[in-house]
py3Dmol code that shows the C-alpha trace and the ligand (Angstrom):
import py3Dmol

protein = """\
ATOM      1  CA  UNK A   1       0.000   0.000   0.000  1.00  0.00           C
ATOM      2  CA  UNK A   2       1.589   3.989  -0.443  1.00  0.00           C
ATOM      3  CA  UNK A   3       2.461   5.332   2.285  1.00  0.00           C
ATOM      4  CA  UNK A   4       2.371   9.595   3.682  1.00  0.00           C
ATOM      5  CA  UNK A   5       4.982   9.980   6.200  1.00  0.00           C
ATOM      6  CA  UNK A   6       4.123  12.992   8.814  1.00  0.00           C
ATOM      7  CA  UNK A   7       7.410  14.218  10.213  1.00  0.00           C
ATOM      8  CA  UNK A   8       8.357  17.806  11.965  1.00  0.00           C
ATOM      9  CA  UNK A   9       9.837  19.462  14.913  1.00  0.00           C
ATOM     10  CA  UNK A  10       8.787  18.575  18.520  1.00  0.00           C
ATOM     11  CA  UNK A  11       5.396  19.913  19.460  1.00  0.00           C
ATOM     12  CA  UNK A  12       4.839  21.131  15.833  1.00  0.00           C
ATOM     13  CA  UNK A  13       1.330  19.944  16.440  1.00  0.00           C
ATOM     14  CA  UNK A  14       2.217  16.151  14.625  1.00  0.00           C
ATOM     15  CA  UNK A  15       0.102  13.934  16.824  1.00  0.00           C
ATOM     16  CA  UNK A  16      -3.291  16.580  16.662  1.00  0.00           C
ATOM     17  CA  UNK A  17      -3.082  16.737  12.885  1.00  0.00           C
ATOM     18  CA  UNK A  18      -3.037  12.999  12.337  1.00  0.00           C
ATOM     19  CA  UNK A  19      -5.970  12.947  15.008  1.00  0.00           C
ATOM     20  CA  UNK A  20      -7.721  15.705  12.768  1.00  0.00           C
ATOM     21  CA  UNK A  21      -6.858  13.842   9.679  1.00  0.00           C
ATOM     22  CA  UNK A  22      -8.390  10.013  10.691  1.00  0.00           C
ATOM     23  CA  UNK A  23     -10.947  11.489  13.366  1.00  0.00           C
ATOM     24  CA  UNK A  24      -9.256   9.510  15.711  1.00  0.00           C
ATOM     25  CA  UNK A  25      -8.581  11.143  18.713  1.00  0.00           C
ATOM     26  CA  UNK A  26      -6.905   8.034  20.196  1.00  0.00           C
ATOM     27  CA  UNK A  27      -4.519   6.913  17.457  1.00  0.00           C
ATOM     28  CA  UNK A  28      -1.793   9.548  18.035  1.00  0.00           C
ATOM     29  CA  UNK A  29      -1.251  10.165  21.618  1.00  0.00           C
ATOM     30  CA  UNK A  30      -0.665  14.497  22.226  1.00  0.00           C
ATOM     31  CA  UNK A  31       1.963  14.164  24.637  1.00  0.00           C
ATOM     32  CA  UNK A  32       3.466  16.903  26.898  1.00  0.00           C
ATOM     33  CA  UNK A  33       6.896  15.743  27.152  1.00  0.00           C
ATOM     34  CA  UNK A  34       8.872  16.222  24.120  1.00  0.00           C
ATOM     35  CA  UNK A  35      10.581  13.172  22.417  1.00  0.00           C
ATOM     36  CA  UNK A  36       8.308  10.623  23.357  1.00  0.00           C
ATOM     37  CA  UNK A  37       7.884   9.264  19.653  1.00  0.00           C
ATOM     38  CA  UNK A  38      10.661   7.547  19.328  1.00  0.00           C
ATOM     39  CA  UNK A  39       9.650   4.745  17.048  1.00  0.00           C
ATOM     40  CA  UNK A  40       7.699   4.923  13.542  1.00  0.00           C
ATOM     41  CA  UNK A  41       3.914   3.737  13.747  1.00  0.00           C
ATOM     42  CA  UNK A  42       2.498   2.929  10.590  1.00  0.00           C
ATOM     43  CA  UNK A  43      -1.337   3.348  10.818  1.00  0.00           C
ATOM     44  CA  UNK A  44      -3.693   1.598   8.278  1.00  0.00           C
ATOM     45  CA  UNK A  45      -6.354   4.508   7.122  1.00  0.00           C
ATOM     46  CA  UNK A  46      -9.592   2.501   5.426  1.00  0.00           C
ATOM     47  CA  UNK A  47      -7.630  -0.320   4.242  1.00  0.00           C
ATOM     48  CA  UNK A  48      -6.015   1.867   1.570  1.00  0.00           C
ATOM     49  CA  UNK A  49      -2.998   3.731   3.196  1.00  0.00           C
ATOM     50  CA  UNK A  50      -0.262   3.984   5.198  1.00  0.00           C
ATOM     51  CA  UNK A  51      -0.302   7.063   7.519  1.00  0.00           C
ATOM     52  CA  UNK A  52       3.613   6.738   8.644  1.00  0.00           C
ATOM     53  CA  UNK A  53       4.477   8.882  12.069  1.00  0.00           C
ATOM     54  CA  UNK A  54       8.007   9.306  12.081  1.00  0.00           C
ATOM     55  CA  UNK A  55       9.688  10.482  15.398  1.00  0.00           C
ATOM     56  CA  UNK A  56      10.461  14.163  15.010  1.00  0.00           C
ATOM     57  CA  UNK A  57      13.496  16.835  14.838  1.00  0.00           C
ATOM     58  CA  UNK A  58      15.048  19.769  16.323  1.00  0.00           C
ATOM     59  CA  UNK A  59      14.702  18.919  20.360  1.00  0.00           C
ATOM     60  CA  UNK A  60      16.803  20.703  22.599  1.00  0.00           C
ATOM     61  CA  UNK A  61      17.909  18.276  25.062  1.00  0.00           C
ATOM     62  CA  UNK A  62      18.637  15.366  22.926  1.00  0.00           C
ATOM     63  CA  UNK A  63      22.041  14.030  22.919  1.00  0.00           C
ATOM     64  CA  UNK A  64      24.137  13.834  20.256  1.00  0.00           C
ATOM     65  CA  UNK A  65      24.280   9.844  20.224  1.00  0.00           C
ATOM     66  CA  UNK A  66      20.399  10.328  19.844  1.00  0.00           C
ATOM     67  CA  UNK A  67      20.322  12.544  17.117  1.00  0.00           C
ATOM     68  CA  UNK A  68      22.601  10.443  15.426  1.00  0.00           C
ATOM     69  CA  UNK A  69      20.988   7.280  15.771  1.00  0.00           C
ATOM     70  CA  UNK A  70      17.360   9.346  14.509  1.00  0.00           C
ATOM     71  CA  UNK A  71      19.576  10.288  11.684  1.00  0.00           C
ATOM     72  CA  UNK A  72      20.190   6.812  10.944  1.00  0.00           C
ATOM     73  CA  UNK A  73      16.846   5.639  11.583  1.00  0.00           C
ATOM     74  CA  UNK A  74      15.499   8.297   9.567  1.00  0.00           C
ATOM     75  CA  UNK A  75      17.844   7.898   6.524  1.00  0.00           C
ATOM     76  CA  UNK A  76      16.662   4.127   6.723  1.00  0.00           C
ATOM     77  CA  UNK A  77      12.797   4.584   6.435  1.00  0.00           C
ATOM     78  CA  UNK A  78      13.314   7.188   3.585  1.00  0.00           C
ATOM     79  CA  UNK A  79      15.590   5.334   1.505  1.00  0.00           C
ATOM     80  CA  UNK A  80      14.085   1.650   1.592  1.00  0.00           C
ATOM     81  CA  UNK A  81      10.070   2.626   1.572  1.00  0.00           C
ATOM     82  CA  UNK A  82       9.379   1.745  -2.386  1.00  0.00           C
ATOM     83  CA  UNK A  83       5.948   2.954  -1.613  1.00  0.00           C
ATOM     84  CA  UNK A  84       6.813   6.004   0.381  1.00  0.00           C
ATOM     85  CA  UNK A  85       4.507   8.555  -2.140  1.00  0.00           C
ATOM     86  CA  UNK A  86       5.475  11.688   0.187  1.00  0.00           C
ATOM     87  CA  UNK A  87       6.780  13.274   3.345  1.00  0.00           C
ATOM     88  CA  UNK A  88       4.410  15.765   4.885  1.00  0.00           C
ATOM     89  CA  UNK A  89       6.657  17.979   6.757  1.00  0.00           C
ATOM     90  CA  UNK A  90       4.949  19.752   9.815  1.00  0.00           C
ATOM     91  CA  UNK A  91       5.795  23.264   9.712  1.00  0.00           C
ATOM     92  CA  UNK A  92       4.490  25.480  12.666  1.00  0.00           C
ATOM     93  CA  UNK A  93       2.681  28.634  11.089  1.00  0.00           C
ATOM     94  CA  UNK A  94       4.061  30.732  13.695  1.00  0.00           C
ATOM     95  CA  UNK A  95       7.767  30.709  13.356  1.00  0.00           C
ATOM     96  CA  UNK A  96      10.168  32.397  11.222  1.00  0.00           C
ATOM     97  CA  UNK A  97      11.608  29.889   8.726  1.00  0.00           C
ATOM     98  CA  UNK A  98      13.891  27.291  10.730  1.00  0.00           C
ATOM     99  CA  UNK A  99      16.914  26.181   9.753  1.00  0.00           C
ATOM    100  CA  UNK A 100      16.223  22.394  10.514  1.00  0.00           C
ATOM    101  CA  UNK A 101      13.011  22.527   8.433  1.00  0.00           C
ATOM    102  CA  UNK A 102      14.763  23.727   5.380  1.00  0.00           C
ATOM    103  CA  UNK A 103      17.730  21.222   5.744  1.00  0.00           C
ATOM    104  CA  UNK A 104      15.295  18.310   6.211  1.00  0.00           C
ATOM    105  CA  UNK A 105      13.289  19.490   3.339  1.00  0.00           C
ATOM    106  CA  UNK A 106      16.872  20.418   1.025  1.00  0.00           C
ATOM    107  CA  UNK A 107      18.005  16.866   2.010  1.00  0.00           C
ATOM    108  CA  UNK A 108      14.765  15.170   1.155  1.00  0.00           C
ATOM    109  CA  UNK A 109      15.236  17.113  -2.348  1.00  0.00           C
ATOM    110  CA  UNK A 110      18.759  16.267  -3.290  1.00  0.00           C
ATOM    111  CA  UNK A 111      17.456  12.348  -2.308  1.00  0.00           C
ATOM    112  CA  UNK A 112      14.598  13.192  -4.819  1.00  0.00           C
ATOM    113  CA  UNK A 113      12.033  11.664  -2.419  1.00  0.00           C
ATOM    114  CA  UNK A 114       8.908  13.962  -2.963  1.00  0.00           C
ATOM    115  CA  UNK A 115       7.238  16.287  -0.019  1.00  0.00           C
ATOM    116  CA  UNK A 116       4.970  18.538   0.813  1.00  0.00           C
ATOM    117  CA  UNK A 117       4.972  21.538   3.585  1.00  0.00           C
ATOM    118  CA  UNK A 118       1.964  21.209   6.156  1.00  0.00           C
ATOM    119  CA  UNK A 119       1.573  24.555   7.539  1.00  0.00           C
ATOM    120  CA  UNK A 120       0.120  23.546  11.274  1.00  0.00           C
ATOM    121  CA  UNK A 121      -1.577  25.639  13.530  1.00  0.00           C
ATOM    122  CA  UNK A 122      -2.766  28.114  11.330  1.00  0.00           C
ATOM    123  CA  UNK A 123      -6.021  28.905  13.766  1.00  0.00           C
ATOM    124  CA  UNK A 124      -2.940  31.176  16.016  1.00  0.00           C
ATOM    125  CA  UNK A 125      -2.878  33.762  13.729  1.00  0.00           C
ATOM    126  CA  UNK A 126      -4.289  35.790  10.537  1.00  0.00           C
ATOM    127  CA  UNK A 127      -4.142  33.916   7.277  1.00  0.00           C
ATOM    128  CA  UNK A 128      -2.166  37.151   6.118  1.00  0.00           C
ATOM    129  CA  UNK A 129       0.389  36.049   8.523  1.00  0.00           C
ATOM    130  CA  UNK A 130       0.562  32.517   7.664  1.00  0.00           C
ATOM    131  CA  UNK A 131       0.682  33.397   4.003  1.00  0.00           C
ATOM    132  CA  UNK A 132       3.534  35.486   4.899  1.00  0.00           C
ATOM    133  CA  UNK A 133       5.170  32.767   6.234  1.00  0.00           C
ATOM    134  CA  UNK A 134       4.518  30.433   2.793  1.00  0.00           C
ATOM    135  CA  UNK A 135       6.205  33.082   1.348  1.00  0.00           C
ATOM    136  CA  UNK A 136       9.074  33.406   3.036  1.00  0.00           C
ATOM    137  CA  UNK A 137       9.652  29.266   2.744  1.00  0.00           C
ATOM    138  CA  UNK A 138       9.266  29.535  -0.898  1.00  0.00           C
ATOM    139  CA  UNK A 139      11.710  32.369  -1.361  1.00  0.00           C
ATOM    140  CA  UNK A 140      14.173  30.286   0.271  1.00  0.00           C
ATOM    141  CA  UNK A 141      13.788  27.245  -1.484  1.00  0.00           C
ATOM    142  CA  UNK A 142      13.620  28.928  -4.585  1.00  0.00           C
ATOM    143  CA  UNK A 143      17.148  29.917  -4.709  1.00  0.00           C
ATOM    144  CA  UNK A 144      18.463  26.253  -4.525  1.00  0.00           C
ATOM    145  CA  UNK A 145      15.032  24.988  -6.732  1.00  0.00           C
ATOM    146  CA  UNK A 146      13.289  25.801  -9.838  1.00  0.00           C
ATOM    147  CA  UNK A 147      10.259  23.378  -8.645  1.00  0.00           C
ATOM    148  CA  UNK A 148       8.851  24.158  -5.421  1.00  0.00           C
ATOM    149  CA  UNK A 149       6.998  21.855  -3.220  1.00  0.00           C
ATOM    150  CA  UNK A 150       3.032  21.812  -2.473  1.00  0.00           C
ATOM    151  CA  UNK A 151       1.707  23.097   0.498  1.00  0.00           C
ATOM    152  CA  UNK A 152      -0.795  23.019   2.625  1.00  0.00           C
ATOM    153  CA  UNK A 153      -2.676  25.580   5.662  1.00  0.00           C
ATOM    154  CA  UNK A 154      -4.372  23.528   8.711  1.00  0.00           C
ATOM    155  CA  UNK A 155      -5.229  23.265  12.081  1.00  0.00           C
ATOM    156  CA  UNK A 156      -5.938  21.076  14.181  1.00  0.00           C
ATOM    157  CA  UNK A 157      -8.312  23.118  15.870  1.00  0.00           C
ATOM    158  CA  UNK A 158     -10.597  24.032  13.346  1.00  0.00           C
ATOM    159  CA  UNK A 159      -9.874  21.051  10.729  1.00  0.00           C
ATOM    160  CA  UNK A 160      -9.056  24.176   8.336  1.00  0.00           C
ATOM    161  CA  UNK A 161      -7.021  22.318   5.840  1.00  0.00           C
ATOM    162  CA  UNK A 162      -8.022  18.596   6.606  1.00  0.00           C
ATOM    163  CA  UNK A 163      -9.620  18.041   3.088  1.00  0.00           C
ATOM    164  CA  UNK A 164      -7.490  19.590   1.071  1.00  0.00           C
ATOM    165  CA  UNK A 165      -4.865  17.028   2.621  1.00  0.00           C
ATOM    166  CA  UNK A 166      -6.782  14.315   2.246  1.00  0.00           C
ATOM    167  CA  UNK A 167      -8.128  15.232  -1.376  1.00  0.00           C
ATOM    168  CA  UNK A 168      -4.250  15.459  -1.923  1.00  0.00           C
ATOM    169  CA  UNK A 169      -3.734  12.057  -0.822  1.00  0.00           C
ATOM    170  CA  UNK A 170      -6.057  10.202  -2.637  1.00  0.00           C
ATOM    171  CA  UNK A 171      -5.326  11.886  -5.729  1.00  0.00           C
ATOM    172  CA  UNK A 172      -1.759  10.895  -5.531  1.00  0.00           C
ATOM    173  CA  UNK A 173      -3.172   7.326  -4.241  1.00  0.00           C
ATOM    174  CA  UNK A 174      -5.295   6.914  -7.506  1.00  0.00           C
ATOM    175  CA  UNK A 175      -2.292   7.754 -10.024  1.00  0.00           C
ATOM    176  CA  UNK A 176      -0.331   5.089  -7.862  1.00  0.00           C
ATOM    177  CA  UNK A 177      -2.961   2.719  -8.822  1.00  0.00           C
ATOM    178  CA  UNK A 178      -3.196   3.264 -12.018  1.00  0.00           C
ATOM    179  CA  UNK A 179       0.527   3.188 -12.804  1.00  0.00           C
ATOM    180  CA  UNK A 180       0.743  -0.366 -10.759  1.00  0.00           C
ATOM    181  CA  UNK A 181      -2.545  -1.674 -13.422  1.00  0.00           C
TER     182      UNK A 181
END
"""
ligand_1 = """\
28
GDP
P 3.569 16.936 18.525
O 4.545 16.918 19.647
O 4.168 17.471 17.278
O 2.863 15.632 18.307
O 2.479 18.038 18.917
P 1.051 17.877 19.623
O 0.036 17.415 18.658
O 1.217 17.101 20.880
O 0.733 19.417 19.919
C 1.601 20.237 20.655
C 0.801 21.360 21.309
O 0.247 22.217 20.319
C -0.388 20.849 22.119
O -0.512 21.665 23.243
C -1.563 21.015 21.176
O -2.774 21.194 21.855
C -1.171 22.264 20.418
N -1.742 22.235 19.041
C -1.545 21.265 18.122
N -2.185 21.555 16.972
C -2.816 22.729 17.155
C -3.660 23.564 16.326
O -3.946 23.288 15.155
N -4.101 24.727 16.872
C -3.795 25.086 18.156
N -4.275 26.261 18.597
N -3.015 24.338 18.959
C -2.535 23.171 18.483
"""
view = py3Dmol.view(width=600, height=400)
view.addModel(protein, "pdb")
view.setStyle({"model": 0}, {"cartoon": {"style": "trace"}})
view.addModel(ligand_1, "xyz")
view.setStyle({"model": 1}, {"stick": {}})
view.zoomTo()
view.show()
């Protein structure tokens, strides 16, 4: 089956959005201590796709023998999933652009493994704001790309964005299909 891999910093609002995308509120435990995800959960969504949560990026306290074995880990999943059809990386709407999300993102480009940007917690502020934000992603990857990725505005809060994302997916899902027949 494809697969949609969420990833993103800690507490970019990961384990709401998959609850807001499979109306689940029990299959991705919110958790108040950072770093609790350490392992990838694959969850089954109406016996048609993968919805891969991969432990996240950018905590503070995490040692460097951690980050390095994430690294590893990470590397792993990306480079062995045949059906991995995209990374959704979890961008929170109200932060300048960060470093680690670009890298992540520039890395997952060179290894030509396609992704989208998931703009989360867009319900915090204006749309202008958020937009702003878009912006200021796209600028940057558009001096290192002539393509630039898809992107998406939700929150978990109000489910803004929830069926654009899933519209997304099952397009993508259906040209799988009908490349494999
Ligand atoms: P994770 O660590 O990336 O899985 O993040 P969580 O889903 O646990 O969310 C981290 C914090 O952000 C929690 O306090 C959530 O209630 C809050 N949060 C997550 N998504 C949203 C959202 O769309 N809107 C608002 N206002 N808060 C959110």
């Amino acid at each position: 089956l494809p697969e949609y891999a969420f990833i993103g910093r800690s507490n970019v609002g990961k384990s709401s959005l998959i609850n807001m995308l499979t109306e689940r509120k029990a299959l991705a435990k919110t958790s108040s201590s950072p770093g609790k995800t350490q392992l990838i959960n694959h969850f089954i969504i109406n016996d048609n796709w993968f919805l891969v949560d991969l432990p996240g990026y950018g905590y503070a306290k995490v040692s460097k023998a951690a980050r390095a074995e994430w690294a590893k880990m990470i590397n792993y999943y990306l480079r062995n999933r045949a059906n991995l059809m995209c990374v959704c990386v979890l961008i929170d709407s109200r932060h300048a652009p960060q470093a680690v999300d670009l890298e992540f993102m520039e890395k997952l480009g060179e290894e030509g493994i396609p992704f989208v940007m998931v703009f989360t917690k867009a319900d915090k502020q204006s749309t202008a704001q958020t937009k702003a934000l878009v912006t200021e992603y796209l600028r940057k990857m558009s001096e290192i790309w002539d393509e630039l990725p898809r992107y998406f505005l939700t929150s978990a809060e109000t489910g803004l964005g929830r069926d654009e994302v899933l519209d997304f997916i099952a397009e993508v899902n259906s040209e799988w299909k009908a490349d494999a027949a």
